[in-house]
N, C-alpha and C positions, 0 to 999 in steps of 0.2 A: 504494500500500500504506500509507501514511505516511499518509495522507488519510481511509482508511477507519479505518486504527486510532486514529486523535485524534477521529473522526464516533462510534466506537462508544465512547472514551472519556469526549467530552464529554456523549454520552447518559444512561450510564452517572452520572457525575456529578452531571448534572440530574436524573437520577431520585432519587438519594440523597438530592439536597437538596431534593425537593417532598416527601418520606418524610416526613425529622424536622421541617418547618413543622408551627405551631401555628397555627391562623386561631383568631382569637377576638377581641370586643370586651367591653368591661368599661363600664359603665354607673354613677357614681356617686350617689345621691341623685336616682334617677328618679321624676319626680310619677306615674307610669304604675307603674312597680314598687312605689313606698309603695300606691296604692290596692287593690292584690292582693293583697298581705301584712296589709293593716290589717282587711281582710275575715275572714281567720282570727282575727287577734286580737280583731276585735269579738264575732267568733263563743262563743271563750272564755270574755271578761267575759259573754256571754248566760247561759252555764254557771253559771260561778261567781256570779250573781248570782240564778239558780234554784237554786241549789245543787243541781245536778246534775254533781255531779264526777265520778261514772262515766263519763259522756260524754265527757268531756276527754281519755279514753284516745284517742278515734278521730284526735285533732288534734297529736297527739304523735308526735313524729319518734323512728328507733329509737335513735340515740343517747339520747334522755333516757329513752325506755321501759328501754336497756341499764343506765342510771345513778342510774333513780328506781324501786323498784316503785311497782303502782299503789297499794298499802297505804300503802307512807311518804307518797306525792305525797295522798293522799286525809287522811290524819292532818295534811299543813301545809298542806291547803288548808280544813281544819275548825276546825284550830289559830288561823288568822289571823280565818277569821270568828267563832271564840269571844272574842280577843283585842282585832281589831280592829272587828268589828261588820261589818252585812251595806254593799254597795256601794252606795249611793247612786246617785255619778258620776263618771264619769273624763272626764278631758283629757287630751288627748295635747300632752304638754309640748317636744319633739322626737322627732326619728326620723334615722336611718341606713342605708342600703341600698348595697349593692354587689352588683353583676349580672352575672356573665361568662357571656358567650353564647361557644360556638364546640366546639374538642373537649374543651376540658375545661372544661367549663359547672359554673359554681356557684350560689349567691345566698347572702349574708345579710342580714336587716334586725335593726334594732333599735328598739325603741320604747320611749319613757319618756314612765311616764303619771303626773300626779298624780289620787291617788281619795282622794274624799272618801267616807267611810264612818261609822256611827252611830258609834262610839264614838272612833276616831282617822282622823287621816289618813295616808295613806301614800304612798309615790314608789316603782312600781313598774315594771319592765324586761319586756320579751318580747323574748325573741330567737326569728328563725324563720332558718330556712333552707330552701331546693328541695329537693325527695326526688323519686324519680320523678315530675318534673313536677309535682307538687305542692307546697307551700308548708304547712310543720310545724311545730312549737315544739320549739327545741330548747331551750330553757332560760326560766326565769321566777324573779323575786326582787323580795319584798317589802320594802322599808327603811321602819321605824316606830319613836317613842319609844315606840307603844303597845307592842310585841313584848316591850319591858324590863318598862314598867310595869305590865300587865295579868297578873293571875293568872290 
């Protein structure tokens, strides 16, 4: 009796503690994950260097669509080319990525790009993040003397 109730308890047990495991691996600074995310963001500068910023809605993750309309995002991204002039060329000056695979799967990267444009230069950020298996922008920021100086 004693035998079966410690067999049904240590099942019992074991079961609880395969429940609450997390499996996941986390991934820092993968060459294989930077080329995945760098695709949307080349995808972008394609955009904004047609100026075709309506289309940038489709690359955009819903937290930044929840935090930008498309009118303000379309006004700073008119803004910058009136200011700072059309994009020339970027480099991609560093990058950042973190990947967790498993039940609770995420991703962010980061990328800082210096661009050269007609009138000023600028040092600009893309952050993306995974969305349903897709890879989105969740945020973008331009840093320029021109933003100050330019009327």
């Amino acid at each position: 009796m004693k035998n079966k109730l410690f067999s049904v308890l240590f099942a019992f047990c074991l079961l609880l503690t395969l429940i609450s495991c997390n499996f996941s691996g986390t991934y820092i600074n993968r060459e294989e994950d930077k080329k995945d995310a760098e695709k949307v963001a080349d995808e972008f500068y394609t955009l904004l260097q047609n100026n075709e910023f309506q289309k940038v809605n489709s690359l955009l993750s819903t937290q930044f669509k929840a935090a930008t309309s498309a009118e303000k995002l379309n006004n700073y991204l008119s803004g910058a080319l009136n200011k700072l002039g059309e994009i020339k060329s970027k480099k991609l000056d560093h990058w950042e990525s973190k990947v967790v695979k498993g039940t609770q799967s995420s991703a962010t990267y980061v990328f800082h790009y210096l661009v050269e444009r007609t009138k000023f230069q600028s040092k600009e950020t893309v952050t993306l993040t995974a969305e349903n298996d897709k890879i989105k922008i969740q945020g973008y920021n331009i840093n320029s003397d021109g933003l100050l100086l330019a009327k």
